[in-house]
C-alpha positions as CSV (number, residue, x, y, z in Angstrom):
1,X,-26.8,-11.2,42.6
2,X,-27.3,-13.4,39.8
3,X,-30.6,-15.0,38.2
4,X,-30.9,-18.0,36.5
5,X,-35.0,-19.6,35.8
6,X,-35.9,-23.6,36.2
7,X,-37.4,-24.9,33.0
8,X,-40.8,-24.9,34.8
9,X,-40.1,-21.0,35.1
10,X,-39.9,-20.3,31.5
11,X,-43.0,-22.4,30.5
12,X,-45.1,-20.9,33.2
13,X,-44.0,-17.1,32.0
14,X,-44.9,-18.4,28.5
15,X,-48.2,-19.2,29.5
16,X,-49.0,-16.1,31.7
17,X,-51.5,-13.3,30.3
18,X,-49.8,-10.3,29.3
19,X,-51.4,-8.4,32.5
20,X,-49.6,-11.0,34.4
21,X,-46.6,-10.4,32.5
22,X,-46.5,-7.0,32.9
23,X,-47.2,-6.4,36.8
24,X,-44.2,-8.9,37.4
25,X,-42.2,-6.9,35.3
26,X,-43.0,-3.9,37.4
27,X,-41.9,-5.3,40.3
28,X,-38.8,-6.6,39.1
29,X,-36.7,-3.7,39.8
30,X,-38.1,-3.2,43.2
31,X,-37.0,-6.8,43.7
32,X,-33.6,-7.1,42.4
33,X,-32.5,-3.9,44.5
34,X,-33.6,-6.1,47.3
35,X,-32.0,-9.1,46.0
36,X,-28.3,-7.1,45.8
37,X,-29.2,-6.0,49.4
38,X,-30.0,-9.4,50.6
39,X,-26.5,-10.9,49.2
40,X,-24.5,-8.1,51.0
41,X,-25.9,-9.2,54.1
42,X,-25.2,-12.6,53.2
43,X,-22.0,-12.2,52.4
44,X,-21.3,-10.0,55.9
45,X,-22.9,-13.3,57.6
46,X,-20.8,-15.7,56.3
47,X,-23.0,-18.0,57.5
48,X,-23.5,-20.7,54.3
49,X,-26.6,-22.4,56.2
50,X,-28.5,-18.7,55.4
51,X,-29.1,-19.9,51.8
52,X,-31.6,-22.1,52.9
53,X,-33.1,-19.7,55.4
54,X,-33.1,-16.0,56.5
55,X,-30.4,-13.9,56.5
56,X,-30.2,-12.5,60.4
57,X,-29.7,-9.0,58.9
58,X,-31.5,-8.5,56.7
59,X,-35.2,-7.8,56.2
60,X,-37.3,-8.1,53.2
61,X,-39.3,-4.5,52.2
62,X,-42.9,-5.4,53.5
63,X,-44.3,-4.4,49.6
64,X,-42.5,-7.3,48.3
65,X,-44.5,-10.1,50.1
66,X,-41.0,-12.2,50.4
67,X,-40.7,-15.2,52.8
68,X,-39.6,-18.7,52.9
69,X,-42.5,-21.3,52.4
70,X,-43.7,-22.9,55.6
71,X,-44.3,-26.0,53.5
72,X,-41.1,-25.9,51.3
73,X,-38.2,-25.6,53.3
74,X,-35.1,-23.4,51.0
75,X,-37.7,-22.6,48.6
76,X,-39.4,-18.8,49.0
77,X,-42.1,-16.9,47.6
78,X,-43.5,-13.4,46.3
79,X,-46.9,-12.0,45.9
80,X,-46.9,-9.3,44.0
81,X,-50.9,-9.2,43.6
82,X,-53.9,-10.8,45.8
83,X,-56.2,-9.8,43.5
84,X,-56.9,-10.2,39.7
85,X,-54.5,-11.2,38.6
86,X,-53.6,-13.0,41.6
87,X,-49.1,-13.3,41.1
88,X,-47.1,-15.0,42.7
89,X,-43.8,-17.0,42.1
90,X,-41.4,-19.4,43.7
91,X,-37.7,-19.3,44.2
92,X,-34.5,-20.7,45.9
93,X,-31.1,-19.4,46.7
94,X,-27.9,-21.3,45.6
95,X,-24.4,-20.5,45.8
96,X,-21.2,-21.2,43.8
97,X,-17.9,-19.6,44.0
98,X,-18.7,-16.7,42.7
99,X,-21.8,-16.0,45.2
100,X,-25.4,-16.1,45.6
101,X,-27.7,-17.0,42.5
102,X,-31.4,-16.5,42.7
103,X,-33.2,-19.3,41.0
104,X,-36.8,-18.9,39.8
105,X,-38.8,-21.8,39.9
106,X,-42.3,-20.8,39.5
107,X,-44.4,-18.1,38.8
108,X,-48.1,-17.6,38.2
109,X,-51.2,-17.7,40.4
110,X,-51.6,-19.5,44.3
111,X,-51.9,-22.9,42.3
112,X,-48.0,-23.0,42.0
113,X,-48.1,-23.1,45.6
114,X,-49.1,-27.1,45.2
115,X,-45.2,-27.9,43.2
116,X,-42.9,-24.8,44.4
């Protein structure tokens, strides 16, 4: 899987504390291993349309806090930390010929939740 980060991305992970910084950091491997695992089962399903929703089979590791916003649809989310500091960031799939890409858009605390 490939990553690429919105504008808005980079100038929210500019402003984050370093605490912030770091505790995303630490969950980064975590989350791209899940990432890879997510695109093979994409790839099995063959089903284009699963960018914008779940993959049938696969399932996000519980720790991660992954879903698809409710009040977003193709954009998803991860908590990483409830309490202080409260994380959290915002992403979408897209796809070009060469597969799945994994866009951040957001990242910071449940305020981003208001422009995903």
């Amino acid at each position: 899987m490939r990553f690429e980060t919105t504008p808005r991305f980079d100038s929210d992970y500019k402003d984050l504390k370093a605490e912030h910084k770091r505790q995303f950091r630490e969950v980064l491997p975590d989350f791209i291993r899940a990432c890879d695992a997510y695109a093979e089962a994409y790839a099995v399903s063959r089903d284009k349309d699963a960018v914008k929703e779940k993959v049938p089979a696969y399932r996000w590791p519980a720790a991660l806090r992954v879903s698809p916003m409710k009040s977003a649809p193709g954009i998803w989310e991860m908590t990483w930390s409830f309490a202080s500091p409260d994380g959290r960031a915002t992403f979408e799939f897209v796809s070009d010929d060469q597969g799945l890409i994994l866009r951040w858009r957001r990242i910071g605390d449940h305020s981003i939740y208001k422009r995903p």
